[in-house]
C-alpha positions in Angstrom: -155.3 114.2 51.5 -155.6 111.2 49.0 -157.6 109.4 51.3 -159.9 111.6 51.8 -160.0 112.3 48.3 -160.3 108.6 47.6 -162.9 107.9 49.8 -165.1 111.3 48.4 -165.6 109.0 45.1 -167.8 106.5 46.8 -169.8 109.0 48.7 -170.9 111.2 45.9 -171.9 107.8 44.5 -174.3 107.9 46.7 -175.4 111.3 46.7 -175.8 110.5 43.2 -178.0 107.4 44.1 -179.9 109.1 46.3 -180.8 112.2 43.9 -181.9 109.9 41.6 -184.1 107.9 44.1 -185.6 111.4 45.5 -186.3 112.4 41.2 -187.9 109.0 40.9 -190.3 109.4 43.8 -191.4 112.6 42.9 -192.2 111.5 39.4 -189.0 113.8 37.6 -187.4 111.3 36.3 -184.6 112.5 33.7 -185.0 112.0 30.5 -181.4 111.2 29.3 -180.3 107.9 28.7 -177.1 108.4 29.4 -177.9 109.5 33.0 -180.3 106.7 34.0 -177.7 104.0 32.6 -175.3 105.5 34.9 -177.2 105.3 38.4 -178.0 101.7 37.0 -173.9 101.4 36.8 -173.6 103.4 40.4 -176.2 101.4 42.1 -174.5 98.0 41.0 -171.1 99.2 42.0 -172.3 100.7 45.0 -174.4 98.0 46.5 -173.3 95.0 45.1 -169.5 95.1 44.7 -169.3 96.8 48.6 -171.2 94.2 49.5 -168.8 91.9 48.0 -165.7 93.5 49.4 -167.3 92.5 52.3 -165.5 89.7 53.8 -162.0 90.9 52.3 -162.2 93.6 54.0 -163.0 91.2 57.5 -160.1 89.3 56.6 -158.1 92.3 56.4 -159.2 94.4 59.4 -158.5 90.9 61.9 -156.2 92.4 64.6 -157.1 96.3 63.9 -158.9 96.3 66.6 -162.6 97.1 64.7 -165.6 95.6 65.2 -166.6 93.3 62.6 -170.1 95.2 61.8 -168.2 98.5 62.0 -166.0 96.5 59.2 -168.9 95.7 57.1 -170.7 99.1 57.2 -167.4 101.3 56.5 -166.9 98.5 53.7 -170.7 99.3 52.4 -170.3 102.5 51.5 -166.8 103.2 50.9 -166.0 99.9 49.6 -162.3 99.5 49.4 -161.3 103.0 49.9 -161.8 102.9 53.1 -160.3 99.6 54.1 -157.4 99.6 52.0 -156.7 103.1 53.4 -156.8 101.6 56.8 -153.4 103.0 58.7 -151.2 100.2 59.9 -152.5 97.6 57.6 -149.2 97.2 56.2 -147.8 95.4 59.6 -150.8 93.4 59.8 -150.2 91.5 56.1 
């Protein structure tokens, strides 16, 4: 149940992106500051620290038995939630 719950936080991340992607194509914009700053704050986090988590999360998965591109893309948009989370990653450290 944690992990599931952990690994909700990134995806309504980026639900949240992508609301904010769909408002800004179709011109409605919000007009709070508050909420613009913070998909500013979600995209960085969601794009560019995953991203950066990246090869981590390679080192850590060696001998799981995952592809590395499976590695990457899990790591790209659940970031450490979802490799951290990984079962049996305790024997392999």
């Amino acid at each position: 149940m944690k992990t599931t719950v952990l690994r909700a936080v990134p995806v309504l991340g980026w639900l949240y992106l992508a609301c904010g992607a769909l408002a800004a194509a179709t011109g409605r914009i919000p007009e709070s500051q508050i909420l613009r700053t913070v998909w500013w704050i979600d995209a960085f986090l969601s794009v560019v620290v995953h991203a950066a988590q990246i090869p981590a999360a390679l080192r850590a998965a060696e001998g799981a038995g995952r592809g590395r591109l499976e590695t990457a893309v899990l790591t790209q948009i659940f970031g450490l939630t979802w490799w951290r989370t990984q079962p049996g990653k305790e024997e392999r450290q």
